[in-house]
N, C-alpha and C positions, 0 to 999 in steps of 0.2 A: 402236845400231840399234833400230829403234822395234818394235810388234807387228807379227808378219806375219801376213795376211789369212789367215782359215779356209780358202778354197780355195787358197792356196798351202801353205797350212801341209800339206795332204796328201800334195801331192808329194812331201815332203823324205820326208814316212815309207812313200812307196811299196816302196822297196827291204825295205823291212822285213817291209810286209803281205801284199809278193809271196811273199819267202823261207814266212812262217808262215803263210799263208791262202790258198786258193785265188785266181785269177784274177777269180771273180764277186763274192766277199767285198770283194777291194779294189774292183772297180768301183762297187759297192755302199756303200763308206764314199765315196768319191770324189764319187758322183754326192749321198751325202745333206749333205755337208758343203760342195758347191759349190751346191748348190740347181738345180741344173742337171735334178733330177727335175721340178721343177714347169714347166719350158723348153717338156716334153713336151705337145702337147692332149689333153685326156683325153675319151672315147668320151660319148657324149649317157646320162643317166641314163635305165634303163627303166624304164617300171611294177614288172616283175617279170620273172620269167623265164618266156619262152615252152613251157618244155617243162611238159605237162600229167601228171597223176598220173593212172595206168591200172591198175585194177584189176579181176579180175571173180571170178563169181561164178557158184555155180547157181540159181536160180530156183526155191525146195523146193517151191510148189507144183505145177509143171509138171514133176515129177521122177517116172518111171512107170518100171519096169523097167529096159527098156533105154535109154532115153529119155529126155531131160531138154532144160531149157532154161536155155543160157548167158545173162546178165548180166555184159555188157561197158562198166563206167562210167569217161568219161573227165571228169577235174576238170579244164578250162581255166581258166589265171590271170586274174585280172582284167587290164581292159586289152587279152589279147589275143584273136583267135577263130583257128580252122582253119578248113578250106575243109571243103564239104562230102564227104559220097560221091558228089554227082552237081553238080558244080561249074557253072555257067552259060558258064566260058570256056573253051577247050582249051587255053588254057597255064597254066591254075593245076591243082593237083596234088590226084586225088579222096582224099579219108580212107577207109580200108581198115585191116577187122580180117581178121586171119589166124589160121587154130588149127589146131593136129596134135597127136597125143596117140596113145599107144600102145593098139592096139587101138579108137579113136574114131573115127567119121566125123562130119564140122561139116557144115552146109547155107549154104545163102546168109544172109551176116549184114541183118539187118532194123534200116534207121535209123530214128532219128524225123525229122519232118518240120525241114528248115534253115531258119533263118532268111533270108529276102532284106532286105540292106543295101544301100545306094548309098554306095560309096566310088570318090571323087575322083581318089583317087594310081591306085585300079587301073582304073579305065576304067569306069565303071559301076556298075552290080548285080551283088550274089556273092551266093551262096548258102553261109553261113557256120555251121558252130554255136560257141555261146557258153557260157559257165560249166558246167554239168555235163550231160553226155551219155551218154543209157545208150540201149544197140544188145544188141538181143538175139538171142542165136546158136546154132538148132536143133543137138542133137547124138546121136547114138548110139553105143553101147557095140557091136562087134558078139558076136553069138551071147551074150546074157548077158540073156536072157526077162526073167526075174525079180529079178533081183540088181540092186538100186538103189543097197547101199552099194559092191559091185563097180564099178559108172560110177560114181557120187562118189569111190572114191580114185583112179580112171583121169583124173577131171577134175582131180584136184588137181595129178597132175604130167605135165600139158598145156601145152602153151607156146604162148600168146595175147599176139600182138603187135596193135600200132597204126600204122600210117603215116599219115601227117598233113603239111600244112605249115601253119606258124603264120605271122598278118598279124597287123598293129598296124595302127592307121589312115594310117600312111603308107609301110610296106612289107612284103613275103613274103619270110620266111626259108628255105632250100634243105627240102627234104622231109626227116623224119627216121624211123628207125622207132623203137619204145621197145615193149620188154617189160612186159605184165602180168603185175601181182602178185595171186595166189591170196587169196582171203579167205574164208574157211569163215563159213557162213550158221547 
């Protein structure tokens, strides 16, 4: 009897790699020794990954007492944008920072001005922003007059997220939130 084919040659040693291997192992040798992985389509390659790098900060010159000003920088990936905080359409999703910290009160966060794009897939003009976006975010410490590095270590463990949703030039991904990360100035 002549050589048996790589993908049948698995089956004979299934009993084997069931007894000694999990269940996913054998399917796993099964599927790379039949070729049967490559059978599968595989998903469109992206530029990058759409989730953005969020970080903020304080702002040391606007740092008085009790009082200070947040710097909130978002790094979007190339390739992709988010929608703005005041979007052009009602069904796409406004970018929104959020901040609570013990003993802090945040004010309404200040965007910089969106870019308007004309995209096709989504129906017109959006109002987008692109590569790095920094929103800056009134804050107070309260009852602490004088004590500037008292609000700096209150800012430091503040929890400042981002809700966003990311578009590519031909689609919008569900809304997401993502935490920022603290970076001392």
């Amino acid at each position: 009897m002549g050589e048996v084919p790589a993908p049948l040659r698995i089956f004979f040693l299934m009993p084997h790699l069931i007894r000694h291997a999990s269940f996913s192992a054998a399917l796993a040798a099964i599927l790379s020794f039949s070729g049967a992985a490559l059978a599968f389509p595989q998903p469109p390659a992206q530029a990058a990954s759409p989730v953005p790098v969020v970080t903020y900060s304080e702002t040391p010159a606007r740092t008085k007492g009790d009082s200070l000003e947040v710097r909130v920088r978002i790094v979007i990936p190339k390739g992709w944008h988010i929608q703005s905080n005041a979007p052009l359409d009602e069904f796409l999703i406004p970018t929104t920072v959020n901040a609570t910290g013990d003993g802090l009160r945040f004010g309404n966060p200040v965007f910089p001005k969106a870019k308007v794009k004309a995209f096709e897939a989504l129906g017109g003009d959006v109002a987008v922003f692109e590569d790095t976006v920094l929103v800056r975010l009134p804050a107070w410490r309260k009852g602490a007059a004088a004590d500037a590095q008292a609000t700096r270590r209150a800012l430091e463990k503040a929890k400042v997220s981002v809700r966003y949703q990311a578009c590519d030039d031909t689609q919008c991904l569900p809304p997401k939130e993502i935490a920022a990360r603290y970076v001392r100035q």
